[in-house]
C-alpha positions in Angstrom: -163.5 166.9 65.4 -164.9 170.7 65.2 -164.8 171.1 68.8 -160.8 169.9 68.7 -160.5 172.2 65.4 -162.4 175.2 67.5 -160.3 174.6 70.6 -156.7 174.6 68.9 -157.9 177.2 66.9 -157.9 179.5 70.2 -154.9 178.3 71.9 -153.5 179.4 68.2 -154.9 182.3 68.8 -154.0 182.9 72.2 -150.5 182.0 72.0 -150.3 184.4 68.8 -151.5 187.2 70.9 -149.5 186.7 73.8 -146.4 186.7 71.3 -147.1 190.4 70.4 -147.3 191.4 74.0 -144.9 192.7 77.1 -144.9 192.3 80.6 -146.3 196.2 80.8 -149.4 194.8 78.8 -150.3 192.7 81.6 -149.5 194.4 84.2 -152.6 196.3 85.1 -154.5 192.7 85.2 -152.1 191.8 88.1 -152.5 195.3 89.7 -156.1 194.9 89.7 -155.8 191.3 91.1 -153.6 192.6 94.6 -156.9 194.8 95.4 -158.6 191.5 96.1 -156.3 189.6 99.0 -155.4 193.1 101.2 -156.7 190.9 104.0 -155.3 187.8 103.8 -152.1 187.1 106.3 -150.1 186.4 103.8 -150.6 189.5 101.7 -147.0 190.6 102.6 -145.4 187.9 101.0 -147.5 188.7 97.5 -146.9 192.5 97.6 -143.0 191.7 98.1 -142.8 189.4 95.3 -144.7 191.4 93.2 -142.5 194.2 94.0 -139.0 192.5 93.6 -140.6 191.0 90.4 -141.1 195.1 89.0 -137.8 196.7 90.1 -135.7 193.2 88.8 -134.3 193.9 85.9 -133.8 191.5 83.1 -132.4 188.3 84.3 -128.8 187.3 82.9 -129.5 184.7 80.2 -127.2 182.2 81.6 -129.4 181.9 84.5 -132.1 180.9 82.4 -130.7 177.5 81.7 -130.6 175.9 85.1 -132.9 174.0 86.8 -134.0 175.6 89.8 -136.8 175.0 92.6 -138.6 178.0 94.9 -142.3 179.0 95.7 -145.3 180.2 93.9 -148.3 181.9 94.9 -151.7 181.4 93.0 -154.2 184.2 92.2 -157.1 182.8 91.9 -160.8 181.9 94.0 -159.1 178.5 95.1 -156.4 180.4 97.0 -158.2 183.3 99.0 -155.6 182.6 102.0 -152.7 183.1 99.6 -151.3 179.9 100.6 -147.6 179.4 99.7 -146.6 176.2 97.5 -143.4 174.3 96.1 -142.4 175.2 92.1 -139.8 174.7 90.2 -138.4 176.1 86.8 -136.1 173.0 84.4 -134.5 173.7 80.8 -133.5 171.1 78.7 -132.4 171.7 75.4 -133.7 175.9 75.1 -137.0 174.9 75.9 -138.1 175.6 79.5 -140.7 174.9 82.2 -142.2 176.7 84.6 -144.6 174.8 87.7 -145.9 175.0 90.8 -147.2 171.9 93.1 -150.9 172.4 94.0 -153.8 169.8 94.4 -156.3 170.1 91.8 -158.3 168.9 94.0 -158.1 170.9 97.3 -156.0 173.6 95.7 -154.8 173.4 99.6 -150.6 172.2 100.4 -150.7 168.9 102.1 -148.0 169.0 104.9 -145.1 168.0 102.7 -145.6 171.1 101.0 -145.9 173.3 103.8 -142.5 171.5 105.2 -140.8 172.5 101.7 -142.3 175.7 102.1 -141.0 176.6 105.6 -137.9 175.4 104.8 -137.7 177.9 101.8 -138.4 180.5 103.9 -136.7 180.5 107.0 -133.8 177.4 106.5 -132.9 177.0 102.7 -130.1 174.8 103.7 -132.1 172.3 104.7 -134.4 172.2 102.0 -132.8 169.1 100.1 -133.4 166.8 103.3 -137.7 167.5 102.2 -139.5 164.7 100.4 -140.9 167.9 98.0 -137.7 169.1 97.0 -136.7 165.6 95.7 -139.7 165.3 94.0 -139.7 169.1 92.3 -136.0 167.4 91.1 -137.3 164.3 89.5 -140.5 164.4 89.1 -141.3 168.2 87.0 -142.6 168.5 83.8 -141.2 168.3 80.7 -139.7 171.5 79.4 -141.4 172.2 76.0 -142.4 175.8 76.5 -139.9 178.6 74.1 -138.9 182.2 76.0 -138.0 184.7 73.6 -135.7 188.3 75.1 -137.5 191.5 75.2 -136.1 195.1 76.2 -137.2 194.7 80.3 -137.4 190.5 80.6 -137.6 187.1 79.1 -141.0 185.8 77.9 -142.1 182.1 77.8 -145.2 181.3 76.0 -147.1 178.1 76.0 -150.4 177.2 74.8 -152.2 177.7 78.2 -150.2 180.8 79.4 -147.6 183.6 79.2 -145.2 184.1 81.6 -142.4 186.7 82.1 -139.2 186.3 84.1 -136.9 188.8 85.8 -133.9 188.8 88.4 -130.8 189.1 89.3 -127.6 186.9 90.3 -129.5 185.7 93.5 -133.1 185.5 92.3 -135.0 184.8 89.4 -138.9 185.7 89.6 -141.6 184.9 87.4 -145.3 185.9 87.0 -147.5 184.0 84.9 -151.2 184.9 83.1 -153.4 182.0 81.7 -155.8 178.9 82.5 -154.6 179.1 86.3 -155.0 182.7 86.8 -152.1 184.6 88.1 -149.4 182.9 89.3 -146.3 184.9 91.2 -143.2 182.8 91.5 -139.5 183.3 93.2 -136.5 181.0 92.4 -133.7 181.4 95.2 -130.7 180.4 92.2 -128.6 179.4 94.8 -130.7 176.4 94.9 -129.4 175.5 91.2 -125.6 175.4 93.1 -123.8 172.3 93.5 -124.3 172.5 97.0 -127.5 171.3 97.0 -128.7 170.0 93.5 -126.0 169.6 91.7 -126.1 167.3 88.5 -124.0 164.5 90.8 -126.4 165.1 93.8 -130.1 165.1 91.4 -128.7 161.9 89.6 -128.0 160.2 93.1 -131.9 161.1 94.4 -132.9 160.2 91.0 -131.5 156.6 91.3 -132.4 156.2 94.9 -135.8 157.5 93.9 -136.3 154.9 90.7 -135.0 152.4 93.5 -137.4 152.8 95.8 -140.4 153.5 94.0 -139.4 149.7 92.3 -139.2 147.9 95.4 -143.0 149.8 96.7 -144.3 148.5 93.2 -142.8 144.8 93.6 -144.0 144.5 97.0 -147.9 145.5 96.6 -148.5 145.0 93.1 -152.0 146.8 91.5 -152.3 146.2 88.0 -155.5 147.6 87.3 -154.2 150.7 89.2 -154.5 152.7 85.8 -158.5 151.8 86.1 -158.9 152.9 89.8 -160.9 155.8 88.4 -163.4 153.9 86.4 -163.4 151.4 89.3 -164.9 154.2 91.2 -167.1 155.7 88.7 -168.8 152.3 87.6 -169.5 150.9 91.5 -171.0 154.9 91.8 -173.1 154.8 89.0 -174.5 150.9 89.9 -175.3 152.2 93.1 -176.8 155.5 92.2 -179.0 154.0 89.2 -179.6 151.0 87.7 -180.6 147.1 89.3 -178.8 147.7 91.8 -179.5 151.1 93.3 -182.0 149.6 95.9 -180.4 146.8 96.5 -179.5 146.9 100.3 -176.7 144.2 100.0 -175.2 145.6 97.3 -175.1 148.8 98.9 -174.0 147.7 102.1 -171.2 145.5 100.0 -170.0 148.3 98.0 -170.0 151.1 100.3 -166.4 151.1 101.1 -165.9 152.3 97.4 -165.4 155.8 98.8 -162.0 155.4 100.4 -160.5 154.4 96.9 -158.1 152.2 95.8 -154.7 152.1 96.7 -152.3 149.7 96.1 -150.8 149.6 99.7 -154.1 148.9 101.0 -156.2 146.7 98.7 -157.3 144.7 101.9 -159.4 148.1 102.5 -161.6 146.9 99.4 -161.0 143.0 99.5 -164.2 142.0 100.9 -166.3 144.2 97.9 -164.0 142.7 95.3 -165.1 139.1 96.6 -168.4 140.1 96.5 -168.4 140.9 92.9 -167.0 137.7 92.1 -170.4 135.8 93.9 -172.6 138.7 92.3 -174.8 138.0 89.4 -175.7 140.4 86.9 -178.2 140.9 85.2 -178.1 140.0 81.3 -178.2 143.6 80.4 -174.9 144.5 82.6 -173.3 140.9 80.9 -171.4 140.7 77.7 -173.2 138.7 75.1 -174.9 137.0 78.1 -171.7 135.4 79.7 -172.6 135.0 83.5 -169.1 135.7 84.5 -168.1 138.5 82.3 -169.7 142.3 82.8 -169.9 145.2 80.6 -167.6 146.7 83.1 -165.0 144.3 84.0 -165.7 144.1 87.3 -165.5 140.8 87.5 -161.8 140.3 86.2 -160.8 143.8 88.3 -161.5 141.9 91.3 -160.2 138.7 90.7 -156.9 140.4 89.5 -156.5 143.1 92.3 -157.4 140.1 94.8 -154.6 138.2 93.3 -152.4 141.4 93.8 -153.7 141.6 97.7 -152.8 137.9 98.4 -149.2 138.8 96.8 -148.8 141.6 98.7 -149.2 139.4 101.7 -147.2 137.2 100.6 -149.9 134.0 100.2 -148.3 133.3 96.8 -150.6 130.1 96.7 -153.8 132.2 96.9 -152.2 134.6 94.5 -151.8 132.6 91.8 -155.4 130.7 92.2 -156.6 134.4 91.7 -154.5 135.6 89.2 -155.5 131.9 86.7 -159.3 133.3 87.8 -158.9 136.1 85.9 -157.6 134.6 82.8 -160.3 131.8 83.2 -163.5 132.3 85.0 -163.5 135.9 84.6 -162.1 137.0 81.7 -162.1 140.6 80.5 -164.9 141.8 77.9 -162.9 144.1 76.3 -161.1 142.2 73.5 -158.7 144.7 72.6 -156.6 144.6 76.5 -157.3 141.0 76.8 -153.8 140.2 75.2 -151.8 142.7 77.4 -153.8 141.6 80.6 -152.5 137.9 79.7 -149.2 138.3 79.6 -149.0 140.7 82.7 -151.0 137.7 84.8 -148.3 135.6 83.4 -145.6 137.3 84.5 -147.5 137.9 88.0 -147.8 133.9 88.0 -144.3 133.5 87.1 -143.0 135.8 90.1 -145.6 133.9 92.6 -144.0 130.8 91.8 -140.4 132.3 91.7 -141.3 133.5 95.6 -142.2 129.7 96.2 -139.4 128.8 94.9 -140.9 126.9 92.0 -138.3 127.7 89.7 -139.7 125.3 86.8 -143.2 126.7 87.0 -141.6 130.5 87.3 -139.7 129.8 83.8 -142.9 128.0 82.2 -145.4 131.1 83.1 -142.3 133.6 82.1 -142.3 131.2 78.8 -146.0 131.7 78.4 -146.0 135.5 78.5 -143.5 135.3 75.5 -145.7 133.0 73.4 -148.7 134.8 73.8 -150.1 137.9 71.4 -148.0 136.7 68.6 -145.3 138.9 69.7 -142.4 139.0 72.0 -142.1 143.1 73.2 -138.7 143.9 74.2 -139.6 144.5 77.9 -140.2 140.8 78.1 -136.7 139.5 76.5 -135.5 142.3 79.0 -137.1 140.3 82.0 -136.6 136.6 80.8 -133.0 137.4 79.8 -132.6 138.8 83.6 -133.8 135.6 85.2 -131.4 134.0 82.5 -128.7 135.3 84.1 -129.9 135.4 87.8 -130.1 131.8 87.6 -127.0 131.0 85.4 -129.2 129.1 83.1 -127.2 127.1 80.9 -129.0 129.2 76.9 -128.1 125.4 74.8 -129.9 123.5 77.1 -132.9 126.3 77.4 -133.1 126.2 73.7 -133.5 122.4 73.3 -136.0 122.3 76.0 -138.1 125.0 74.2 -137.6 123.4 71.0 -139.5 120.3 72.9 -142.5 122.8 74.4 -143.2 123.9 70.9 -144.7 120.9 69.9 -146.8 120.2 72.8 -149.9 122.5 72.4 -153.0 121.9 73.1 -156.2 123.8 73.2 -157.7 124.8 76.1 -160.6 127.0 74.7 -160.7 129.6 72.1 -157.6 131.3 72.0 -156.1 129.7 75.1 -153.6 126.4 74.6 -151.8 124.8 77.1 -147.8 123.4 76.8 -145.4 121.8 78.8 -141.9 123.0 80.2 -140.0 121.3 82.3 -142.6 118.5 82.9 -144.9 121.5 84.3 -148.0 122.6 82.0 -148.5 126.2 81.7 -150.8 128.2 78.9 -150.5 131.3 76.8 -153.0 133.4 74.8 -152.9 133.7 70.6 -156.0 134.2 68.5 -157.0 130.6 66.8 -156.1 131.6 63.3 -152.3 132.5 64.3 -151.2 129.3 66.2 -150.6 126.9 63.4 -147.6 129.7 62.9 -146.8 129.8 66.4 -143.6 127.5 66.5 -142.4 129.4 63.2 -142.6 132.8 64.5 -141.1 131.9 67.9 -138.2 130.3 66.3 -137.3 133.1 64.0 -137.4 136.0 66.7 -134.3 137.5 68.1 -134.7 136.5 71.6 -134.9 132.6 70.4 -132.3 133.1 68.5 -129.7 134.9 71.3 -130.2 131.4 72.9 -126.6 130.1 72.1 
């Protein structure tokens, strides 16, 4: 809590600083700065924008309140070649943003920067057919910085830097001073026209965008994508130290840790994640001494993003077998994720059997993730509701028939009972001391109740 007191104590500080201070102020910091990249090949492109950026006067005000894309240049030991990369400035509601796309990481532009890039540069026309520009369009930050008029230019201050903007009807360049360095930017505002990202035209890639990106998540599924990072760290740090850090099979087993985990590949990593499921732990890497449940979650991780794999290949048999592993055999240590890991293993049940055309099963697993947790979240009435209708499901008869698989519970082990739909048995998850009030609660909630 001091450190967090000590730190927001100096971005106060630093932001009430920069409020007291002009473009001038700065501008023998960014003087100094040129001396240092004379040599690179792309010096020319620095000492114009720097130049254009001093003889602009102060931009019209109206400019200030479009969203705009254009190119930045970074001043800092990561970008000794001067590199050029995609940025964009968005307002929304009198705040503003101001970014640029770079790796933190590589601090390098992959290719679909450098294709924005040229296309900035020598073909601005064509610039909305490059997978960048959609992105800079959709994807930005949220504007939350304020910019304030001075005599000479606007000012925007945030808590990790101060920027100042100037221009004209054509251009509108920026140079920012904070936790990134320098950073140089030019906005062509011609790129803000209807002609190329107009509101029509940014809602259209928007959509198509949103589309898309659905349809890659439906198809290869990675639930524990949010945990790749740990994933990484904890495989790293058992083969580093630890049991198993001369272990020769569990080196040679875990070595393709490296290349990551991505969701379009999980077959990359599907021979380690079987291996942890065979692996036995010692006691002091087991929670309270369970032999199928580690400190880490490895166990469940695997038997979870093999179910995922087998989805994405469409063996929706061996997906669900892996998918009831993970609720079962290798459940997750961590009692406060073990609800919400449930309920999505549910609903990736329910969509296995839906792809088998098991419709009775689908609707009993979907059923399952709204009796579990003790809670029905609005996302889920969302989804049931949409097979609802999908299948023209006749809400009376649903009703009666859930009525009926209320009172067929039965416990399967603590906190896991078992019910029947539809002649089909299916289970959910509730702590013990909650399910005598089960029946009640489900019967009193609004999507029961919309059921007519």
């Amino acid at each position: 809590m001091k450190q967090l007191f000590i730190i927001l104590m100096l971005l106060t500080c630093f932001t009430a600083e920069a409020q007291q201070k002009v473009f001038s102020d700065y501008e023998p910091k960014l003087d100094t700065a040129l001396k240092n990249y004379g040599k690179s090949s792309n010096f020319k492109y620095l000492e114009d924008l720097v130049t254009h950026f001093k003889t602009a006067k102060k931009i019209n005000s109206r400019h200030l309140t479009k969203d705009v894309t254009g190119i930045a240049i970074f001043l800092d030991k990561g970008n000794s070649n001067l590199d050029l990369f995609p940025a964009v400035y968005t307002y929304d509601k009198d705040k503003v943003d101001i970014s640029a796309l770079r790796s933190g990481v590589t601090k390098k532009p992959n290719d679909d920067m450098k294709e924005y890039v040229d296309a900035f540069l020598n073909n601005w026309r064509s610039i909305g057919k490059t997978k960048i520009f959609k992105s800079l369009l959709v994807d930005h930050p949220k504007a939350e910085s304020t910019y304030t008029e001075l005599p000479n230019e606007y000012k925007v201050v945030s808590p990790a830097d101060v920027s100042f903007i100037r221009g004209d009807d054509d251009w509108m360049y920026a140079v920012s001073f904070g936790s990134e360095g320098i950073i140089i930017y030019a906005f062509k505002l011609s790129l803000a026209d209807g002609e190329i990202s107009g509101k029509k035209v940014v809602e259209k890639i928007k959509q198509e965008k949103e589309e898309e990106f659905t349809a890659f998540l439906e198809k290869y599924p990675f639930a524990h994508s949010s945990d790749g990072h740990n994933i990484y760290s904890y495989v790293k740090r058992l083969r580093e130290s630890g049991p198993f850090s001369n272990d020769k099979e569990f080196l040679k087993n875990t070595e393709s840790y490296e290349k990551g985990i991505k969701r379009d590949s999980l077959g990359n990593q599907s021979a380690m994640f079987n291996y942890f499921l065979k692996l036995k732990f010692p006691k002091e890497l087991l929670e309270d001494g369970a032999e199928n449940t580690d400190i880490y979650g490895l166990k469940h991780v695997s038997a979870h993003t093999l179910g995922d794999y087998y989805f994405s290949r469409q063996d929706y048999n061996k997906a669900i077998e892996y998918y009831k592993k993970a609720v079962f055999d290798f459940p997750l240590s961590d009692e406060s994720r073990v609800c919400s890991h449930v309920e999505d293993l549910l609903l990736s049940i329910s969509t296995s059997y839906r792809q088998l055309g098991k419709i009775n099963d689908a609707y009993a697993s979907l059923l399952g993730m709204i009796y579990s947790c003790d809670y029905i979240s609005s996302v889920e009435e969302k989804k049931f509701n949409q097979f609802i209708i999908l299948d023209q499901v006749d809400k009376n008869q649903l009703k009666k028939e859930i009525d009926q698989s209320l009172v067929t519970f039965k416990k399967l082990k603590t906190n896991y009972y078992s019910f029947i739909f539809r002649n089909t048995t299916s289970f959910f998850y509730v702590k013990d001391e909650f399910i005598k009030n089960i029946a009640t609660h489900i019967t009193a909630t609004h999507f029961y109740n919309s059921l007519k």
